[in-house]
C-alpha positions in Angstrom: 8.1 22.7 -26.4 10.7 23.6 -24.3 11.9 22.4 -20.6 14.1 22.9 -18.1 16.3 19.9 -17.3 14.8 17.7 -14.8 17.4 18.7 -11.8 16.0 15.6 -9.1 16.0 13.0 -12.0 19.2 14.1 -13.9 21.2 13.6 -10.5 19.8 10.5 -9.8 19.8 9.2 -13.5 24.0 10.1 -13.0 24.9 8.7 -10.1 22.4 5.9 -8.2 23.6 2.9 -9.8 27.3 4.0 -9.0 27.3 4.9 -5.5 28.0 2.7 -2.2 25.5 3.4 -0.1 22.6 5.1 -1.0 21.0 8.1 0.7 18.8 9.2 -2.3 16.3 6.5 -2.7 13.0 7.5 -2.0 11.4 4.4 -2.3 10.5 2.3 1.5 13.2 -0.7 0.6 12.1 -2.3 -2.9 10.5 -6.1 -2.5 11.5 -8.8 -4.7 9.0 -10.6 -6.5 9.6 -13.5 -4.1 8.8 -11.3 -1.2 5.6 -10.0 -2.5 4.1 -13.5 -3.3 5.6 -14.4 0.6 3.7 -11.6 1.8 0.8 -12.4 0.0 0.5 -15.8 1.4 -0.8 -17.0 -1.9 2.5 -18.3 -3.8 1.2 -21.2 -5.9 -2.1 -18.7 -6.9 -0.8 -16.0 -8.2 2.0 -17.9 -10.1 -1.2 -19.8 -11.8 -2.6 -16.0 -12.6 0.7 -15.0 -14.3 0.7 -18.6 -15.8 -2.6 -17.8 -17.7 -2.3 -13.9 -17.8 -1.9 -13.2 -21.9 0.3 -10.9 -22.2 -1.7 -8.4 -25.0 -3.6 -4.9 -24.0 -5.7 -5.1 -21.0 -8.3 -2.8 -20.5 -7.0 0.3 -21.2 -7.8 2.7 -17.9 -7.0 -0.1 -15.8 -8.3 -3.6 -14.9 -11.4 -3.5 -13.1 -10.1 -5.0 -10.0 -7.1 -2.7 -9.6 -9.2 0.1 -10.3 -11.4 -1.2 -7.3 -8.5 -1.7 -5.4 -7.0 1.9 -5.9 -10.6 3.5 -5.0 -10.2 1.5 -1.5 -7.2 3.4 -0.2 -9.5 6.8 -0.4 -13.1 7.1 1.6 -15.4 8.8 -1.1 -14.0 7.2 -4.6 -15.3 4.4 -7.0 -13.5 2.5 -9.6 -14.9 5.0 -12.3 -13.0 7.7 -10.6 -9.6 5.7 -10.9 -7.1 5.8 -14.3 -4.1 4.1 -13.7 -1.3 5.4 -15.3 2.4 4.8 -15.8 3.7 5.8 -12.5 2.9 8.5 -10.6 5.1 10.8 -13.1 2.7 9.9 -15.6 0.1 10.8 -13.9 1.1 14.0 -12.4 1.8 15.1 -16.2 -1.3 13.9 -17.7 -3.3 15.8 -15.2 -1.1 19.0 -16.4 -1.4 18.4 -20.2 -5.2 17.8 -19.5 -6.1 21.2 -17.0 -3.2 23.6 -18.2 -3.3 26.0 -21.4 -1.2 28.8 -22.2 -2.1 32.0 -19.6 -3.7 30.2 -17.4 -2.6 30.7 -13.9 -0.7 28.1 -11.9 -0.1 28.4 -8.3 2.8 26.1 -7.3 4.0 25.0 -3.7 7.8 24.5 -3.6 9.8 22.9 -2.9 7.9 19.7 -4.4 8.7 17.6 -7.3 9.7 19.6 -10.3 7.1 18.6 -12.6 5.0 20.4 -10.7 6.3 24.1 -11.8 8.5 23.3 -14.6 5.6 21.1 -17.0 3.0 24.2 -16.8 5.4 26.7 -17.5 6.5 24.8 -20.5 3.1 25.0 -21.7 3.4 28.5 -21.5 1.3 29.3 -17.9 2.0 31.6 -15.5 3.8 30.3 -12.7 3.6 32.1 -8.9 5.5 30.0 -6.1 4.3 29.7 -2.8 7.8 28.9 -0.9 8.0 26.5 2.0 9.6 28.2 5.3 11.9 25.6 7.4 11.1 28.3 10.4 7.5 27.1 9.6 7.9 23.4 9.4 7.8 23.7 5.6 4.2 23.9 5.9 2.4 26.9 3.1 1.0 29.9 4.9 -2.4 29.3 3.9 -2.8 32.9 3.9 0.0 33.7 1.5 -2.2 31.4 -0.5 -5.2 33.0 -0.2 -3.8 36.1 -1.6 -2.1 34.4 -4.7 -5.3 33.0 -5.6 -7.1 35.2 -8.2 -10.4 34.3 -9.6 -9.0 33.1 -13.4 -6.3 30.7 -11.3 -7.0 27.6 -13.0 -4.8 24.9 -10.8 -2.7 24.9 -7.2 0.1 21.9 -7.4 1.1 20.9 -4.3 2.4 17.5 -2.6 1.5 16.0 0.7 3.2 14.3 2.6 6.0 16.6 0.9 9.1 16.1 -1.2 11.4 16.5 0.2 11.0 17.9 3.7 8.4 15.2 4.9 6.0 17.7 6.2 2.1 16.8 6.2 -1.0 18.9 6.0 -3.0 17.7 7.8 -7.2 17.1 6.7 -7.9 21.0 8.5 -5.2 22.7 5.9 -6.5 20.4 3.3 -9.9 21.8 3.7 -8.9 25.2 3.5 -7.0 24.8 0.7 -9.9 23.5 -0.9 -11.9 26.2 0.2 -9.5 28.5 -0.9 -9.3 26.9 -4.8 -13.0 27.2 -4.6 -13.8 30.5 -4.6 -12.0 30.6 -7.5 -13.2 26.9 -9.5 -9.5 26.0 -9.5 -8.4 22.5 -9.7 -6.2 21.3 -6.6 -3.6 18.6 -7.6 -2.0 16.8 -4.6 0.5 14.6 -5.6 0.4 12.0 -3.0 2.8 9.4 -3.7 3.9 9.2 -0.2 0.9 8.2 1.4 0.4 6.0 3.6 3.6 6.1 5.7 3.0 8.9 8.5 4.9 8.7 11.2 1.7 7.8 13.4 -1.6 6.0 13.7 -2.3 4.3 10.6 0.1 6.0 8.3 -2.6 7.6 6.2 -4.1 11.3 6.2 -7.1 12.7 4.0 -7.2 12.8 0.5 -7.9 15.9 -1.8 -9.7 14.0 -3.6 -12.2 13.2 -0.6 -12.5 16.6 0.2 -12.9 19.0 -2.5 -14.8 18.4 -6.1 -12.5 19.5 -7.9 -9.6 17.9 -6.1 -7.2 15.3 -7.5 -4.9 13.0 -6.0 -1.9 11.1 -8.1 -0.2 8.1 -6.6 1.6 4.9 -7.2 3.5 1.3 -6.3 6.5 3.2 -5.9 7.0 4.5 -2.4 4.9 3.0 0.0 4.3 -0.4 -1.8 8.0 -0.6 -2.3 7.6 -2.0 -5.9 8.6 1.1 -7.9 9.2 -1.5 -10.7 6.3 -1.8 -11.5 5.7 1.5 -13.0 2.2 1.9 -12.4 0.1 5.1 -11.0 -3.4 6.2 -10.9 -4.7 9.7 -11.0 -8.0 10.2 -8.7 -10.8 12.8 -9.5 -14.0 13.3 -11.0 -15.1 11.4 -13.8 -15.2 14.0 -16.3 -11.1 15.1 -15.7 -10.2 11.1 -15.8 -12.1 11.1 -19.8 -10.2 14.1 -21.0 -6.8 13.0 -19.3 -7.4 9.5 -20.9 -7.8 11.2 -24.1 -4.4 12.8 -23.8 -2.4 9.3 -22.7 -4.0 7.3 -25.7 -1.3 9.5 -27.5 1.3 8.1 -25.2 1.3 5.2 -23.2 -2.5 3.6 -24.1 -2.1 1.5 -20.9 0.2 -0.3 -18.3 1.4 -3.9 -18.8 -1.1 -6.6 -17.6 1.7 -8.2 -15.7 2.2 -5.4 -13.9 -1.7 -4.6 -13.2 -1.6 -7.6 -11.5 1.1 -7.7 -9.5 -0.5 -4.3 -8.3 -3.7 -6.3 -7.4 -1.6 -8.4 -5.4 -0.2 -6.2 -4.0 -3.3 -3.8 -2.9 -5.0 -7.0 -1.7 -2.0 -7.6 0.6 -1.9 -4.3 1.5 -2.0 -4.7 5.2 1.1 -6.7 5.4 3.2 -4.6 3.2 2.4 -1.2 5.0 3.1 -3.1 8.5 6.5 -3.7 6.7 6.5 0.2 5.6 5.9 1.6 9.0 8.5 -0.3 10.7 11.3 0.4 8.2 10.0 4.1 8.2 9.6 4.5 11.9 12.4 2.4 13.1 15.1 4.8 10.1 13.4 8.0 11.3 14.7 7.4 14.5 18.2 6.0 13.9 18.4 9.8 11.7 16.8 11.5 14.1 19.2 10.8 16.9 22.5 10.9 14.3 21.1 14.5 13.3 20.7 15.0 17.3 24.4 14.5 18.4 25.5 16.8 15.4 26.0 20.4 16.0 26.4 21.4 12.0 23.5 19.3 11.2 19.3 20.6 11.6 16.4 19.9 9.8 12.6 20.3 10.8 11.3 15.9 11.4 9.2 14.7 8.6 5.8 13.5 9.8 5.2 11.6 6.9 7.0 10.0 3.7 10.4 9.0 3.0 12.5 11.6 2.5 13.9 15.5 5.2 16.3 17.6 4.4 18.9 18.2 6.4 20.3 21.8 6.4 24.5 21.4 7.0 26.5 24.8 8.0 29.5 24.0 5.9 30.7 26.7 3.3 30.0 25.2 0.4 26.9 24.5 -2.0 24.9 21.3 -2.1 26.2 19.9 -5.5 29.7 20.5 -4.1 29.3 18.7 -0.8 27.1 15.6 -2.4 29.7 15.3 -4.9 33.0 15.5 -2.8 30.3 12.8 -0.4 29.8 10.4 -3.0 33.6 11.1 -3.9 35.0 10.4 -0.5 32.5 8.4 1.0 30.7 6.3 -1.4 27.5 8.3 0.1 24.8 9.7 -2.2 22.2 12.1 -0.9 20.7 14.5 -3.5 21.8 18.2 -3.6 19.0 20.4 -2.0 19.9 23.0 -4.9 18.1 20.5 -6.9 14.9 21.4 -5.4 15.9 25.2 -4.5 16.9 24.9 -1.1 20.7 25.8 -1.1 22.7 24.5 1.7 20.4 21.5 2.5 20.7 18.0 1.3 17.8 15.6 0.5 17.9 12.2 2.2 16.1 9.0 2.1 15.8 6.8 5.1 13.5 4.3 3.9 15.9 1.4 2.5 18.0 -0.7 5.1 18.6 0.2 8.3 22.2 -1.0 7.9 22.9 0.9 5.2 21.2 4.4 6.8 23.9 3.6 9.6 26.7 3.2 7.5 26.1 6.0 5.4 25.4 8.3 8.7 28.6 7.5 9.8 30.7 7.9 6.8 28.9 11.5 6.3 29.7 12.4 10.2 33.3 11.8 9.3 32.8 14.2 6.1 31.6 16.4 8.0 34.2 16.4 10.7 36.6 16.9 8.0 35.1 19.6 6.9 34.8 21.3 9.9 38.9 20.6 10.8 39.1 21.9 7.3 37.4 25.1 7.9 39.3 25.6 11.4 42.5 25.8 9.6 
């Protein structure tokens, strides 16, 4: 099997251990192990759980209680219709080594995460894009959709809240999506690892999963839950998809760690106090970068209702890779090239981690910029 090079991962892979401040990360500011036992308000507890945890093969789709946990965040699910999985990556490419043959027809929203478009067309499917409009608030023309859709489409791939503009369909586009993949008895996979952090109320929108039978949702620890080290995922759908995707992962990964299932019950069952954190970093950053992106005149971008991450589109004459390179040259400031994700002349950035750092780094890139511009008046 062949594959195109993971742009996103290849850049980050490269460059975020090496940088000064860092504009890439997606995750909402990673906790320490000592801060998730603080938060948990159960210190000497869970230390006696790890204490006596033996550290051999769990149960293989998942502890029971995590499983439980997981079908908690989503208002129509059970345990039975959880598999956790190594990270969301894992389970967004279990789901398309489970549904997707050679032929079959994929429909992909893009931008998104690569695997996405670039794991099915590896198998051999047949990829059509549906392409995110800034002039639309990177939301899919529904109708464009409609007509893509053909009755032998076998999966749409999408992701919501998105990567990496931060727009959010809300439950009304969900449904029609879903009624959309129904006339034809395709699969709709939402990759929703950015849930949970909207902008307003109480940072989460509807599920796929909740609203269409043959919808599935993937998610993790990562984004929201800040504990990205943990590696651990789920995939949520019907019962049936969960047994043939398990089938494919007993050829990989069998199952997480037990140390890390439980650290993901602890976490889920503190789940309150670490999304209060989440919203207030998210919330609090989204408003430092939305008044920095304000006072610019060579800086735009459409404001994420949801997740992590926007793009900002910059009017310097040069391409992405170019400017976050000569960035993280000058600067010490790493944002990821929008090229990455087919967006030329925009730049993804993350505004999740420390509000210090988001300052610092919006300040050294003004001063870029400003150079650039002098540059360009010359």
């Amino acid at each position: 099997m062949k594959i195109r090079e993971f742009a996103v991962e290849r850049w980050m892979n490269d460059h975020e251990e090496s940088c000064r401040h860092n504009l890439a990360e997606t995750c909402v500011r990673s906790l320490t192990t000592g801060e998730l036992l603080a938060l948990s308000g159960r210190r000497e507890e869970v230390l006696a759980e790890l204490d006596a945890t033996p550290l051999t093969y769990g149960p293989i789709p998942g502890s029971p209680r995590l499983r439980g946990l997981v079908a908690g965040l989503y208002s129509a699910q059970g345990p039975d219709n959880v598999l956790v999985t190594h990270g969301a990556i894992g389970a967004n490419a279990l789901v398309h080594a489970t549904l997707v043959e050679p032929g079959d027809h994929v429909v992909a929203v893009v931008p998104t995460y690569q695997q996405h478009y670039s794991i099915p067309d590896s198998i051999g499917a047949r990829i059509d894009r549906l392409i995110l409009r800034e002039e639309h608030g990177w939301l899919p023309d529904l109708d464009a959709l409609d007509r893509l859709v053909t009755p032998d489409t076998k999966l749409i791939a999408l992701n919501n809240p998105n990567n990496p503009t931060g727009a959010l369909i809300g439950e009304t586009g969900l449904a029609r999506i879903a009624e959309i993949a129904g006339r034809a008895g395709a699969w709709v996979l939402c990759d929703e690892v950015y849930r949970g952090v909207d902008q307003h109320g109480d940072g989460f929108t509807a599920s796929i999963a909740d609203l269409y039978e043959r919808g599935i949702s993937t998610g993790s620890m990562s984004k929201p839950y800040s504990l990205a080290g943990l590696r651990l995922g789920w995939i949520v759908g019907p019962d049936r998809l969960l047994a043939d995707a398990a089938t494919h992962r007993d050829y990989t990964t069998i199952s997480v760690g037990r140390v890390d299932d439980l650290l993901a019950c602890v976490a889920l069952e503190s789940k309150d106090a670490i999304l209060a954190r989440a919203h207030r970093m998210t919330r609090t950053n989204l408003a430092v970068l939305d008044a920095w992106v304000a006072g610019r005149d060579d800086i735009s971008y459409v404001k994420p209702a949801s997740g992590t991450t926007a793009l900002l589109r910059y009017r310097a004459p040069i391409g992405s890779y170019e400017f976050c390179t000569r960035l993280l040259d000058e600067t010490g400031v790493l944002f990821t090239p929008g090229a990455a994700f087919g967006v030329e002349h925009t730049v993804r950035i993350g505004f999740a981690d420390d509000t210090r750092t988001l300052r610092t780094g919006l300040r050294l890139t003004g001063r870029f910029l400003d150079h650039l511009g002098r540059a360009a008046a010359m």
